[in-house]
C-alpha positions in Angstrom: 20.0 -6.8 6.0 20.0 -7.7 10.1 18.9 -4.3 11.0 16.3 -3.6 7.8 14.5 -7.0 8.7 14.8 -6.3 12.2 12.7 -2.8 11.9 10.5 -5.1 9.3 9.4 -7.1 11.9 8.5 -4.3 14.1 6.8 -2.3 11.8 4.7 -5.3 10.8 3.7 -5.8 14.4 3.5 -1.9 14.6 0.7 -1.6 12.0 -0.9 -4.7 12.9 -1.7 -3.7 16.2 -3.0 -0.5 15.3 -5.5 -2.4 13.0 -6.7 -5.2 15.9 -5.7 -6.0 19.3 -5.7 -9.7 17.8 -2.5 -8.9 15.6 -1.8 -12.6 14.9 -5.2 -13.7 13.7 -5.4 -10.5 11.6 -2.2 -11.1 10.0 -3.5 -14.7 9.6 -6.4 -13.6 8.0 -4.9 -11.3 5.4 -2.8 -14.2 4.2 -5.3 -16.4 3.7 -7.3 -13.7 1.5 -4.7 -14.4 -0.8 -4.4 -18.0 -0.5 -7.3 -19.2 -2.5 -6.5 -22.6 -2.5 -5.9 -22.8 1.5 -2.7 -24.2 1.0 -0.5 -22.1 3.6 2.3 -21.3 1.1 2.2 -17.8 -0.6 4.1 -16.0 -3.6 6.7 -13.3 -3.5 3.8 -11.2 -5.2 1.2 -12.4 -2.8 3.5 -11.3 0.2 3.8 -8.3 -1.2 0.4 -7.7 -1.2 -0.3 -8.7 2.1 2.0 -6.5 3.3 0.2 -3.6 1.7 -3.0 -4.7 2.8 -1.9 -4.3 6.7 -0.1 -0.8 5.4 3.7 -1.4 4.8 4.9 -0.3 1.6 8.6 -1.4 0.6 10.7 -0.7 -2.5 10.4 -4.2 -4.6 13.8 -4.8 -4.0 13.5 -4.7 -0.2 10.7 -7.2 -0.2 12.6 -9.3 -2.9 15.6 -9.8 0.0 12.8 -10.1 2.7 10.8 -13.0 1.1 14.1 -14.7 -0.3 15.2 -14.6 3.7 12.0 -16.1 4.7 11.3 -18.5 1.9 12.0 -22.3 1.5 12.1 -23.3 -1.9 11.1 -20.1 -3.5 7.3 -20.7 -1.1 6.5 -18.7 1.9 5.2 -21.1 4.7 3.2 -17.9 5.8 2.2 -20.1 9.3 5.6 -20.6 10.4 6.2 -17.3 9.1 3.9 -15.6 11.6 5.4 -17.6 14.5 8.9 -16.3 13.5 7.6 -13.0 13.7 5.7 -13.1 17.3 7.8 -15.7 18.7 11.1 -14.7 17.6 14.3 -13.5 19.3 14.0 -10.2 17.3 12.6 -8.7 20.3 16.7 -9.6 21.8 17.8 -7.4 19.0 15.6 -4.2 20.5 16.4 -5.5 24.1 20.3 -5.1 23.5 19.6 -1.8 21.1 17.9 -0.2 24.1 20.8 -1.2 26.7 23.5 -0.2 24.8 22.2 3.4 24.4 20.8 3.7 27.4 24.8 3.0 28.8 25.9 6.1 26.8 28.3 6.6 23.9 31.7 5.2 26.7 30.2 1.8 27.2 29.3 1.2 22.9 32.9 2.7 21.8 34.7 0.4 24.6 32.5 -2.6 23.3 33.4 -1.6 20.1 36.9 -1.5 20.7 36.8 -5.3 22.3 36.1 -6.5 18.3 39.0 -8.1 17.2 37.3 -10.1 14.1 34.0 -10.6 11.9 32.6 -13.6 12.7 32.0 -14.9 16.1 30.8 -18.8 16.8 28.2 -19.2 20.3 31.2 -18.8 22.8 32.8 -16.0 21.8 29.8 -14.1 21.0 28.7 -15.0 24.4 31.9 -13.5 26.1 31.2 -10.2 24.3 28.2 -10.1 26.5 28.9 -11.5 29.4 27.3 -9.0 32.0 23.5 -9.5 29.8 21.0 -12.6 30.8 22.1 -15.8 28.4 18.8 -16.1 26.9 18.9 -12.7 26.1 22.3 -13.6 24.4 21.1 -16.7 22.6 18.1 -14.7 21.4 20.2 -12.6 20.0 23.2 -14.9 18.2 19.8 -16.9 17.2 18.4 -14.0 15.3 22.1 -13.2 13.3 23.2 -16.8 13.1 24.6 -18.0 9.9 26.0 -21.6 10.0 26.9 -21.5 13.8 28.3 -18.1 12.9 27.8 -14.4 13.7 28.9 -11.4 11.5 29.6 -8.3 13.6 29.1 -5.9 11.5 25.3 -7.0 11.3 24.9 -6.9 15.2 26.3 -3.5 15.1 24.1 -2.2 11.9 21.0 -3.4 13.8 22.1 -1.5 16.9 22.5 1.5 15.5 19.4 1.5 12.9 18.7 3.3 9.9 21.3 5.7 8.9 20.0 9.2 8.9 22.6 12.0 6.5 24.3 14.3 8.5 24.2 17.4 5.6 27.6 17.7 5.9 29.7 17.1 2.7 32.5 14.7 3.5 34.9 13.5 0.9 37.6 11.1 1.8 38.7 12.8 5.2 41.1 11.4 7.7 40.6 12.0 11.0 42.4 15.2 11.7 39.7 16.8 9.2 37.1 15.1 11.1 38.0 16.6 14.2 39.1 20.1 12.9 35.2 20.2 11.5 33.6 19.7 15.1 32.7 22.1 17.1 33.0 21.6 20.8 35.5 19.4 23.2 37.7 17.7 20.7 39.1 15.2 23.0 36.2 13.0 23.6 35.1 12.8 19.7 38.9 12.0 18.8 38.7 8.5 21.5 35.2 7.6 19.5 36.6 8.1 16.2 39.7 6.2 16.5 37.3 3.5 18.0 35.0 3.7 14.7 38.2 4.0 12.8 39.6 0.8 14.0 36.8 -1.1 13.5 35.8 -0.1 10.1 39.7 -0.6 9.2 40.0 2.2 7.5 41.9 5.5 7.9 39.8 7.7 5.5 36.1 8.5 6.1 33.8 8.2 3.3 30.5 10.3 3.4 28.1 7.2 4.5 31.0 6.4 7.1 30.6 10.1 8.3 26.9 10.2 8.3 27.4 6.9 10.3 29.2 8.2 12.8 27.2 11.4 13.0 24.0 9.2 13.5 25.5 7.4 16.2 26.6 10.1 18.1 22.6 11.2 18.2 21.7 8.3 19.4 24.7 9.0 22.6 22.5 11.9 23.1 25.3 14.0 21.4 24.1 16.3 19.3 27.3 17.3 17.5 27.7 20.6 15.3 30.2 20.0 12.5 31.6 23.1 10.5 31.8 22.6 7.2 30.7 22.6 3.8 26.5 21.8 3.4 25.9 19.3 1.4 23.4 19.9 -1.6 22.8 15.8 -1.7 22.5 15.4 1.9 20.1 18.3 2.5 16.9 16.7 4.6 13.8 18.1 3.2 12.4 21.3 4.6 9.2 20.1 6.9 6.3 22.4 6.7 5.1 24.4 10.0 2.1 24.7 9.5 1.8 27.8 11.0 3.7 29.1 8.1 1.2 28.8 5.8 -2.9 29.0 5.7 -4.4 25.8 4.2 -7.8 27.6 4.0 -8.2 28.6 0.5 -6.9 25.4 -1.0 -9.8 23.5 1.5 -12.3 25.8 0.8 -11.5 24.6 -3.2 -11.7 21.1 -2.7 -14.9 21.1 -0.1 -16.9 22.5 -3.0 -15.4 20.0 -5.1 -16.9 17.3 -2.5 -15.3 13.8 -0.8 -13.7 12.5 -4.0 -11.6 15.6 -4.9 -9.8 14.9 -1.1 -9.5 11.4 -1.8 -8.0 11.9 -5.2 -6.0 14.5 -4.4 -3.9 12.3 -1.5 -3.9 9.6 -4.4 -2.0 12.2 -6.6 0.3 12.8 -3.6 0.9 9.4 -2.5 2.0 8.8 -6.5 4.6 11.9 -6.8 6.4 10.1 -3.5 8.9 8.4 -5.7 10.7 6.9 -2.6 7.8 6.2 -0.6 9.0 7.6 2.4 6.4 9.9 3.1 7.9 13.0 2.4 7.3 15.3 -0.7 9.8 18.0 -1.5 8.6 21.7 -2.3 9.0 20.8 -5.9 6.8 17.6 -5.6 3.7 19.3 -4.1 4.0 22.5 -6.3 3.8 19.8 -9.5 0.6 18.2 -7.6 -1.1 21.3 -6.9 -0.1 22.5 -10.1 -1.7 19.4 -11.9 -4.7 20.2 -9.7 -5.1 23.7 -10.5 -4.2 25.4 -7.7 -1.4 27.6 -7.5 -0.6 28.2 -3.8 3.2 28.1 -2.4 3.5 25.3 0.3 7.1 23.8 1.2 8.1 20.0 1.4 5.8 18.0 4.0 4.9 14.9 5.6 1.8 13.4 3.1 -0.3 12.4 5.9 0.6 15.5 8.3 -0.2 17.6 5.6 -3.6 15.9 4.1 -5.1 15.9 8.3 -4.0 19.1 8.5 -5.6 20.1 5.0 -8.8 18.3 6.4 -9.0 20.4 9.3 -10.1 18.8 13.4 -12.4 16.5 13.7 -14.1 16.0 17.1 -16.5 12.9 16.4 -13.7 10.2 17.0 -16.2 8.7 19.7 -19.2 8.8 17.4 -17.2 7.0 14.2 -15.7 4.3 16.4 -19.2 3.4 17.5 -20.6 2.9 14.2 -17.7 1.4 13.4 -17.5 -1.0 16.1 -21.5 -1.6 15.6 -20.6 -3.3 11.8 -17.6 -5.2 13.2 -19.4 -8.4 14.1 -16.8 -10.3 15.0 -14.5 -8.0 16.9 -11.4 -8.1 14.5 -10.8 -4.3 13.9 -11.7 -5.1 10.3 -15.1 -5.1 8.3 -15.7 -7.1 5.1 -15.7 -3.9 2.6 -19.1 -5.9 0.8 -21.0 -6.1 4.3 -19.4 -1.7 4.5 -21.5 -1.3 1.8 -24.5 -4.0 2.9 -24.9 -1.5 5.6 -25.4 1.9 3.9 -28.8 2.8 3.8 -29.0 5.5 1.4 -33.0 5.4 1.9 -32.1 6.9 5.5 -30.1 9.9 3.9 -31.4 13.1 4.4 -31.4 14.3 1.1 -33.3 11.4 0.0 -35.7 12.3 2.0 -36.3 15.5 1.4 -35.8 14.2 -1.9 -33.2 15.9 -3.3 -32.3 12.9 -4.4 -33.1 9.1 -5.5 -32.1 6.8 -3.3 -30.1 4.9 -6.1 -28.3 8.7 -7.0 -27.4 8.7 -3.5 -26.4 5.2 -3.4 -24.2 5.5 -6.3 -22.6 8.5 -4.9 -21.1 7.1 -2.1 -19.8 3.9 -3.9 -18.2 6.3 -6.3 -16.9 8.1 -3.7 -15.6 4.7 -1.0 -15.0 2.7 -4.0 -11.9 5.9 -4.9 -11.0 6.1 -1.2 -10.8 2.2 -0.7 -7.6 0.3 -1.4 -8.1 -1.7 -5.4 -7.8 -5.1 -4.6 -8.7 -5.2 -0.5 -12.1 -7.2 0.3 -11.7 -5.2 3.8 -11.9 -2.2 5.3 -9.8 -1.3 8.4 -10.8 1.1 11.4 -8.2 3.5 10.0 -9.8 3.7 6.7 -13.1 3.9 7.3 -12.0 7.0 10.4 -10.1 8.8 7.4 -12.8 8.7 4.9 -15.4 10.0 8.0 -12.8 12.8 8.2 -13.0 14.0 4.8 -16.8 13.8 5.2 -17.1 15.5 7.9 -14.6 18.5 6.3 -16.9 18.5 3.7 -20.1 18.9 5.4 -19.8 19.2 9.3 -23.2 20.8 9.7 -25.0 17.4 8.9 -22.2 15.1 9.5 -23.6 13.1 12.8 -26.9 12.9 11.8 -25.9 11.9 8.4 -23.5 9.1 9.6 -26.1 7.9 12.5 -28.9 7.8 9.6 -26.9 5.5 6.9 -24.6 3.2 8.6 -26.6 0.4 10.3 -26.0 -2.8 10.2 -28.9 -5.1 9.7 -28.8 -8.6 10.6 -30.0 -11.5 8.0 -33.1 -12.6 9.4 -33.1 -16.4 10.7 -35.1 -18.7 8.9 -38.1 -20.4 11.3 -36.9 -24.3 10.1 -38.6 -27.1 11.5 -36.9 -29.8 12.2 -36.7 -33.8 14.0 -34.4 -32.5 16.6 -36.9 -29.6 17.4 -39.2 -32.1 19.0 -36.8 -34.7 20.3 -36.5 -36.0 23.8 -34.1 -33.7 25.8 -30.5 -35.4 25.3 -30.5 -35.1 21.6 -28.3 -32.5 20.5 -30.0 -30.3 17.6 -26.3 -29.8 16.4 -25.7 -30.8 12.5 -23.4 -33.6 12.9 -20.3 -33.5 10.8 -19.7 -36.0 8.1 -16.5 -36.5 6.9 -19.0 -37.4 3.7 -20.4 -35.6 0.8 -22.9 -34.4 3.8 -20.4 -32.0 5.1 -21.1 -28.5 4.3 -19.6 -27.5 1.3 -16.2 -25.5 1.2 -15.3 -22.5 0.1 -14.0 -24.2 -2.8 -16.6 -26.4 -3.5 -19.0 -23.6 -3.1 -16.9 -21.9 -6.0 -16.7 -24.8 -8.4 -20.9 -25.3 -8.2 -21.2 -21.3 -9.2 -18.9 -21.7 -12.0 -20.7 -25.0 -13.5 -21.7 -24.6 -16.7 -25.3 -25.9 -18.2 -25.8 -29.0 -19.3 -26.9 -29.4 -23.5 -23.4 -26.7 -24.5 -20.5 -27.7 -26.9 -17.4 -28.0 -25.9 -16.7 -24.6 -27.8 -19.6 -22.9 -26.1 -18.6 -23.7 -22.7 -15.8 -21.7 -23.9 -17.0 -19.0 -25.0 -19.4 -18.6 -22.0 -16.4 -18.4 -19.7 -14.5 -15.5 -21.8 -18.3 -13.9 -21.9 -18.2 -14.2 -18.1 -14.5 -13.1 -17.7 -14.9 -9.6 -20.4 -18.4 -9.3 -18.5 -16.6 -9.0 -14.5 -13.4 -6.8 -16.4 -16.3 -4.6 -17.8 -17.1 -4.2 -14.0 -13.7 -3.3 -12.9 -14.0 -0.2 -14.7 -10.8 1.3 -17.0 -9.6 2.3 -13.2 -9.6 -1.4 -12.1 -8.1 -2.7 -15.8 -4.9 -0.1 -15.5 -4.4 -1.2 -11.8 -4.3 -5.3 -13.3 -1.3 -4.1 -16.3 0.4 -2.6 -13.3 0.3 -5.8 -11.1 1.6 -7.7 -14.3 5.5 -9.0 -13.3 5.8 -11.1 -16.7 3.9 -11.9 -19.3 3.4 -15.5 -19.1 1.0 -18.0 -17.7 2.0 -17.7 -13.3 2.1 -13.6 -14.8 -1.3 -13.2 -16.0 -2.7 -15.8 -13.3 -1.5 -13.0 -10.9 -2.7 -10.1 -12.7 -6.0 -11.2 -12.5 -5.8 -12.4 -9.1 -4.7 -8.7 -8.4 -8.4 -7.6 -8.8 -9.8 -10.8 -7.4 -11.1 -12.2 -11.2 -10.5 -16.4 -11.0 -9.1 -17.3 -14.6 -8.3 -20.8 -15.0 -5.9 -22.5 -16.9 -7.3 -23.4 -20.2 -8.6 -19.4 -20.7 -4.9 -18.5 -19.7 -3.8 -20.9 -22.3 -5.7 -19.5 -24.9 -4.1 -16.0 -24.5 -0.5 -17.5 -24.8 1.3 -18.4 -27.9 3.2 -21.3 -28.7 6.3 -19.9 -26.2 3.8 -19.7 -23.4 4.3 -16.1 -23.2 2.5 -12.7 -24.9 3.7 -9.5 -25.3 1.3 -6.2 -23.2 -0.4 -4.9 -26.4 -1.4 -8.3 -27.9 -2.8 -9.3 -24.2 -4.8 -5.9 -24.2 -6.0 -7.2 -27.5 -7.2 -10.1 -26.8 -8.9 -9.3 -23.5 -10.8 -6.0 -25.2 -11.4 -7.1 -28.1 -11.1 -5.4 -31.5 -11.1 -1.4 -31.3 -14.3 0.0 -33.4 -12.4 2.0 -35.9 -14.6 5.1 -35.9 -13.5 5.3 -32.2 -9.8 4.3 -33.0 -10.2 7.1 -35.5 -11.5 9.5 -33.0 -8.4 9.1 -30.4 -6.3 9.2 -33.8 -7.7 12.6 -34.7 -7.0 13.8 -31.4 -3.5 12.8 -30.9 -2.5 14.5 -34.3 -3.9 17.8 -32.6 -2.2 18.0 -29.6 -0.6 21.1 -28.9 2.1 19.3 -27.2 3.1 15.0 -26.5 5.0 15.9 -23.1 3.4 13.9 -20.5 3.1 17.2 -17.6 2.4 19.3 -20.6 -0.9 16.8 -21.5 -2.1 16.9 -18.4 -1.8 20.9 -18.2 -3.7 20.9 -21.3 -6.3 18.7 -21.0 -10.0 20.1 -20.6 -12.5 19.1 -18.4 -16.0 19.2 -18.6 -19.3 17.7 -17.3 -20.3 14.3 -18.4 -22.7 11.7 -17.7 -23.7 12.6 -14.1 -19.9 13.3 -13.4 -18.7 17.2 -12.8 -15.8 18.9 -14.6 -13.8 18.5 -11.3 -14.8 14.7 -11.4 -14.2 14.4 -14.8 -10.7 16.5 -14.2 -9.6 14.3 -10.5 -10.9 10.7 -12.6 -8.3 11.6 -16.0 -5.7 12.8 -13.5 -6.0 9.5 -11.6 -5.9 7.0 -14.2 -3.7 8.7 -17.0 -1.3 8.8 -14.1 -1.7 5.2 -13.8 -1.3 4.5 -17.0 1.7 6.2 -17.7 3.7 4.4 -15.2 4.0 1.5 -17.4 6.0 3.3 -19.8 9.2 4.5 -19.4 9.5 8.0 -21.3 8.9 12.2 -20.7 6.4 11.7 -23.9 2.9 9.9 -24.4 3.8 8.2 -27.4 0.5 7.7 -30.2 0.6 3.7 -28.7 0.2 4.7 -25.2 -2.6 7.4 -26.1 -4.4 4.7 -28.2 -4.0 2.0 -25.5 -5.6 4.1 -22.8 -8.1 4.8 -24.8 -8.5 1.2 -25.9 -9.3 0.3 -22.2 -11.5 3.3 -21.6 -13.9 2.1 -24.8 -13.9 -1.4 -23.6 -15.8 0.1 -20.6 -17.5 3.2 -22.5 -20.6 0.8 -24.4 -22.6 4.5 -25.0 -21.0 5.9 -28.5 -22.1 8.8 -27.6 -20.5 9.1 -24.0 -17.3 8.2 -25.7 -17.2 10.2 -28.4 -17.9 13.4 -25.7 -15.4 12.5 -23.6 -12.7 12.2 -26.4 -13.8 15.4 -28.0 -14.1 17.5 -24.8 -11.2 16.6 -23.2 -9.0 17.7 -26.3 -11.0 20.2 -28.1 -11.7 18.3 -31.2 
């Protein structure tokens, strides 16, 4: 756990300063997104989210041990948390990582050997580092300390890192097999194993032992070459060289597509990465091409190598940072994603003024297109993200790409208001400042601001005021779109009130209490399907019909066979490839909150279910059932 929170820390401060030179403020300021009531304690879910929003995605088990390390009473003081990060001794864990392996493999083995038990109080830790500066010591029995105590083995995990598999198959060797299966001077490789040996305690070698050992050899600089059998588990994935193969044809495919086919397709590949660790197998990105129609052999890759790569150079780096830089007002490295899309002036487009196209087509095309390529959930947009989405702009239409970009994104400033006022014609002395009232004349909060929008007119029932709230809470889920109301199930941890409180949160819709209460039964709790029926409402039968009919004639109910078979055609301003990227994206989604090969005839209907909710046009509904299955 030492050494995974150790390269947490770093990686956090990694991403953070890629993002802002002001890492501290910006990590500040994503927590407070999430802390609507500006109390400076956050959620296990909230951290997580945070997390994502500056870029590091972690199994949910990972981050479950990180927030229960950092936590006090099941809270996360996010303030203090940010001071452990920047101030703490963590950066004595890389300063001893660094010596040891910059001494060579003699030095680590001989410390090793020193060990002679598991925990060590101040003192004898201290001796085991005796030639090192003391506050470089206490830094470091700081970071691992555990009731005055230190347990070795998680000094020695954190020096050595994440474990990388040798692909050697290894099953319960002593150390005569170890040493019979390297190749090279045998001598040296014997002293370091009996020092590993010894303090493991163990006289058999395991295969994470031996991919251990193997890892820390690498980091001696020792490459070692073992001869043996390969292991079919330990296998790393083949990396594509790109040389190997030509991306051209499968570019050319998804230019003419436009923007959104890019951005969806990286969705799709980010979704088959079932560890998240950035890799995809051959298999992996055959199934993703394959679901996208394109048959083309490419091996296992790096998702982001492979996607700039598939993107092809880009030379306006200069260029995007200066419109970028232009919209960030206040110098942060990040731009409120509403104030992105204040500044697009799609009157400024060329093809609206050649008109080509209306300036509310134009408009609605890039939303469409930022709103797919932004991150659900984020009110911000990083220089990262918006650099990316100029990519896939650019390899879409290079020709026009500068003037384009220089045309639309300007920021324009609010104008001031001309307000007269006493102070403008007082002596000189008298501060115009607005003086602050610890009063009701203070400027209104944030929160304050929030309860005077959400007060309801005077002369309503008590039932009315109801209803008008669930009116305004359907009427901002109707707005989410069936993309936004798929990403809400999938942010639902438990169905109960704290649950369904989140959920929302997830795509920033405020609930309070009393609505939450009304979804609950008498338990406090609700199962998915009755919550999905309370929130959309009642399904019109001849639609529910409709979906019936066409899930008695599918040709198959296997979920990769569904997607194979589904047809796409043009719809309400949408294009068969929109139509085919937008099912892809979203009946992926969907599935994931079912555990099974099969779409069962609830799923089906349920996915449905959300798209009507959205779908008011009969007719637009009752197309894209029918087209999509042949009905």
């Amino acid at each position: 756990m030492a050494e995974s929170r150790a390269q947490f820390e770093s990686e956090l401060k990694k991403k953070l300063s890629l993002k802002s030179p002001h890492e501290e403020q910006t990590l500040l300021k994503s927590f407070q997104y999430y802390d609507l009531k500006q109390s400076n304690i956050v959620n296990q879910q909230q951290f997580e989210a945070v997390l994502e929003k500056v870029g590091i995605t972690l199994p949910k088990d990972q981050i479950a041990s990180l927030f229960k390390y950092y936590q006090q009473n099941g809270q996360l003081n996010y303030k203090n948390f940010i001071s452990r990060v920047y101030q703490s001794p963590e950066s004595a864990v890389f300063y001893f990582q660094k010596k040891m392996w910059e001494n060579g493999l003699d030095m680590f083995f001989d410390w090793l050997d020193q060990l002679h038990s598991k925990e060590y109080n101040y003192a004898q830790f201290k001796y085991l580092f005796y030639q090192y500066p003391e506050e470089k010591i206490r830094g470091l029995f700081q970071y691992f300390n555990q009731n005055n105590l230190v347990k070795i083995e998680e000094v020695v995990e954190a020096f050595r890192g994440v474990v990388k598999p040798s692909g050697f198959k290894v099953d319960s060797f002593n150390m005569d097999q170890i040493i019979e299966m390297f190749k090279g001077d045998k001598t040296k490789i014997r002293k370091y194993l009996q020092s590993y040996m010894k303090f493991k305690n163990i006289k058999l070698l395991s295969q994470n032992q031996f991919d251990e050992f193997n890892h820390i050899l690498e980091l001696g600089n020792i490459k070692a070459q073992w001869l043996g059998e390969r292991s079919t588990i330990y296998t790393p994935i083949r990396k594509l060289d790109f040389n190997e193969v030509d991306l051209t044809e499968l570019r050319k495919a998804l230019v003419k597509k436009g923007p959104k086919a890019l951005i969806n397709l990286k969705k799709l590949l980010i979704q088959a990465d079932d560890d998240q660790d950035g890799y995809l197998t051959e298999k992996q990105v055959q199934k993703v091409l394959r679901d996208y129609r394109f048959p083309q052999q490419i091996g296992g890759v790096n998702i982001q190598d492979f996607f700039i790569e598939l993107l092809g150079p880009f030379d306006q780096t200069n260029l995007v940072k200066q419109i970028f830089e232009q919209m960030d007002i206040d110098m942060d490295g990040i731009i409120p994603y509403q104030l992105l899309k204040q500044c697009y002036q799609a009157r400024n487009h060329p093809d609206v003024k050649k008109q080509l196209k209306s300036e509310t087509e134009q408009l609605a095309e890039f939303l469409d297109s930022y709103d797919a390529h932004h991150k659900m959930g984020s009110k911000s947009v990083t220089f990262s993200e918006f650099y990316e989405y100029c990519h896939i702009l650019y390899a879409c239409q290079s020709e026009q790409f500068e003037n384009n970009l220089i045309n639309v994104f300007t920021y324009v400033r609010p104008p001031q208001q001309q307000i007269t006022s006493v102070a403008q014609y007082a002596p000189f002395g008298t501060s115009a400042e607005k003086t602050d009232y610890s009063t009701a004349l203070r400027p209104l909060s944030s929160q304050q601001n929030q309860k005077q929008q959400n007060i309801i007119p005077a002369g309503l029932t008590y039932a009315q005021q109801q209803l008008q709230k669930i009116d305004n809470v359907i009427e901002k889920l109707k707005l989410k779109g069936y993309r936004g109301i798929i990403y809400m199930l999938r942010n639902v941890t438990r169905y109960d009130a704290q649950g369904i409180y989140n959920a929302f949160n997830s795509i920033r819709i405020q609930v309070n209490q009393q609505y939450i209460r009304q979804l609950l039964n008498q338990k406090n709790e609700i199962s998915m399907k009755i919550f999905l029926e309370k929130i959309l409402g009642e399904f019109q039968n001849w639609r529910l019909n409709l979906v019936q009919m066409a899930y008695r004639k599918l040709q198959s109910t296997n979920f990769e066979e569904m997607k194979k078979n589904f047809l796409a055609r043009p719809r309400q301003r949408m294009s068969d490839d929109e139509v085919l990227i937008d099912f892809l994206d979203t009946f992926n989604s969907h599935h994931q909150l079912f555990n099974s090969n099969n779409v069962t005839q609830e799923e089906f209907e349920q996915y449905y279910h959300i798209m009507s909710f959205c779908v008011t046009d009969d007719r637009e509904f009752e197309v894209a059932v029918k087209s999509g299955w042949m009905i």
